[in-house]
C-alpha positions, -999 to +999 in steps of 0.1 A: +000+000+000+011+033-005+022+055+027+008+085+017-026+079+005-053+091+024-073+064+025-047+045+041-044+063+070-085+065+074-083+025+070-055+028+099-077+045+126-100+014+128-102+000+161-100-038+157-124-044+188-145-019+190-176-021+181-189-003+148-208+029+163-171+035+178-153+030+147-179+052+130-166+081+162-132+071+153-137+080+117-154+112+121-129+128+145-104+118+119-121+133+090-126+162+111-095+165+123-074+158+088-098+184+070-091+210+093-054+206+091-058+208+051-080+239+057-057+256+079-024+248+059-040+263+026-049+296+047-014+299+061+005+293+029-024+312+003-037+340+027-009+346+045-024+334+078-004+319+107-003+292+122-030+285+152-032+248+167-058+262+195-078+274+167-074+238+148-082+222+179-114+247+187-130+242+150-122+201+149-142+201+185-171+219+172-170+196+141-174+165+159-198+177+185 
C-alpha cells in the first residue's frame, strides 16, 4: 500500500475491537481532524495566515460535537 494515500491512513484509525458505532466516532474525529489541518495549511500558505493549533483544535471540537 502506498504511505501516503489518504485512504490509508482512514483505513489505519480502525479500532480492531471496538464495536462499529465506535469505529464510525473514530472516523469522524479523523475526517474532522485531517480536514481542518488541510484547511488551515492552505490559509497559512495562500492568505498569509499563521499558524494556530488552538484554533485547529477549537473548529475540529465543534465539528465532531
Amino acid at each position: 500500500m502506498d504511505h501516503n494515500d489518504s485512504c490509508y491512513h482512514f483505513l489505519q484509525s480502525k479500532l480492531g475491537r471496538a464495536s462499529e458505532s465506535v469505529n464510525d466516532v473514530w472516523g469522524a474525529l479523523w475526517i474532522a481532524v485531517v480536514s481542518e489541518i488541510w484547511k488551515h495549511k492552505s490559509k497559512v500558505i495562500f492568505k498569509g495566515g499563521v499558524v494556530d493549533v488552538s484554533e485547529i483544535f477549537t473548529i475540529v471540537q465543534l465539528k465532531v460535537w
